[in-house]
C-alpha positions in Angstrom: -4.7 -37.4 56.4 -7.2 -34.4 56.0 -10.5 -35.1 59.1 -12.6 -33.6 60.7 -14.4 -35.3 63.4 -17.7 -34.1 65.0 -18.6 -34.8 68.4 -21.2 -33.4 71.4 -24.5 -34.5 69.6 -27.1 -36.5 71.6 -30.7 -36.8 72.4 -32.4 -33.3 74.1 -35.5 -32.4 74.9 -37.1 -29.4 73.2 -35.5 -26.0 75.0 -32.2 -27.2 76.0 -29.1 -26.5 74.3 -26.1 -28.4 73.1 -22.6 -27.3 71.5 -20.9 -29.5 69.0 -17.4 -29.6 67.8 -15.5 -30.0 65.1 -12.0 -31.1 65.7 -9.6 -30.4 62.3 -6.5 -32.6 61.9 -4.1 -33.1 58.8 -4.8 -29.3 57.7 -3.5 -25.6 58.2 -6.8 -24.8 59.9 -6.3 -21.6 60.1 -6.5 -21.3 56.1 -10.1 -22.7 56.1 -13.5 -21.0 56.2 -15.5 -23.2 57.7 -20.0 -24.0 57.7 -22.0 -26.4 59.6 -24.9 -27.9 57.5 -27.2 -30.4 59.0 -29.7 -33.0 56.9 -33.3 -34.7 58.3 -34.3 -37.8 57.5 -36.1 -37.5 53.9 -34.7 -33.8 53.7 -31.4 -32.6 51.6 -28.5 -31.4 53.5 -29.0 -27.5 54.7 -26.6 -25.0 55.5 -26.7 -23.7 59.1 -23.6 -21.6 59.4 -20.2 -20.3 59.0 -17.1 -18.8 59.8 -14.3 -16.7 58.4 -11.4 -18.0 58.4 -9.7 -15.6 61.7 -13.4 -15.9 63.4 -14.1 -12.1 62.4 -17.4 -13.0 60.3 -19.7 -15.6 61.0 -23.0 -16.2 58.9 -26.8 -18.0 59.9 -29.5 -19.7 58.0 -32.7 -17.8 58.7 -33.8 -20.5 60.5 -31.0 -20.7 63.7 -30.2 -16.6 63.7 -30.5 -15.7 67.1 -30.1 -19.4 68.5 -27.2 -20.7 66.8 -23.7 -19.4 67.6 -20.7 -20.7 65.3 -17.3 -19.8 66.9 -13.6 -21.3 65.8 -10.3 -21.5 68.4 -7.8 -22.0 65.6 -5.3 -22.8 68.1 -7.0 -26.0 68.9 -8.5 -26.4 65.3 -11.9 -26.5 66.3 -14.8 -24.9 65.3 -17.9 -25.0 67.2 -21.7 -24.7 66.8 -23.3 -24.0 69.9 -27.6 -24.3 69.9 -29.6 -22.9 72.2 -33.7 -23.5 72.6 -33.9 -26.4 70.4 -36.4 -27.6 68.6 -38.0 -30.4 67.1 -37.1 -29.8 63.6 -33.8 -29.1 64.1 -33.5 -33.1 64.6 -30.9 -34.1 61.8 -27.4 -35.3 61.5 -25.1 -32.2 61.9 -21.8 -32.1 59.5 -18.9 -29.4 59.8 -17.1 -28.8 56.8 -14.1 -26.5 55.2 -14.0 -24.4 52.4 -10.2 -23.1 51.2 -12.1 -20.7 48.8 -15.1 -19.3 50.3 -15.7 -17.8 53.2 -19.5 -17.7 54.3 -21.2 -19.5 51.4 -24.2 -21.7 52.1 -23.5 -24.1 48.9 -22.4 -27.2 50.3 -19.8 -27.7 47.0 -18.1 -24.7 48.1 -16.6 -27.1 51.0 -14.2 -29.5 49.9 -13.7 -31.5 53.2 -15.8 -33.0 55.0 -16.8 -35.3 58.7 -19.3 -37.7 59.2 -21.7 -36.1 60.9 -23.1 -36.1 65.1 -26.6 -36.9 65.5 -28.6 -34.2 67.1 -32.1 -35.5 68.1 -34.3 -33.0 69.5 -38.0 -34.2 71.3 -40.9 -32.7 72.0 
């Protein structure tokens, strides 16, 4: 069974930093580019970021360059999204997802798999 299961979301206060993970099981990991993409209450679901499938090219929404780091350890199947000085409106559920095809698109139907999100709740 294809999953990927996010963890390490919480509530932070505004300037603090968190790193989530996405744990892959029931897939060649290593095969998959794979993008975070986060949605807001009210809002449509964003892209954030991704990664090549070795790790060599990573790619940011405007809005977390120089905050957000996306990383992968495809011995452990994980990718990772680590956030640093948070803020408010990054509040949203965070999803990771995997693409098979693409490597660095922010079109959320590029990815074919997908989890079920960590809430990431940032306060002021």
């Amino acid at each position: 069974q294809v999953q990927l299961v996010e963890s390490g979301g919480g509530l932070v206060q505004a300037g603090v930093s968190l790193r989530l993970s996405c744990a892959a099981s029931g897939l060649t990991f290593s095969a998959y580019n794979m993008g975070w993409f986060r949605q807001a209450p009210g809002k449509e679901r964003e892209y954030v970021a991704a990664i090549s499938r070795s790790g060599a090219d990573t790619y940011y929404a405007d809005s977390v360059k120089g905050r957000f780091t996306i990383s992968r350890d495809n011995a452990k199947n994980t990718v990772y999204l680590q956030m640093n000085s948070l803020k408010p409106e990054d509040t949203a559920v965070y999803y990771c997802a995997a693409s098979r095809l693409y490597s660095g698109s922010y079109r959320s139907n590029d990815y074919n798999v997908w989890g079920q999100g960590t809430q990431v709740t940032v306060s002021s």
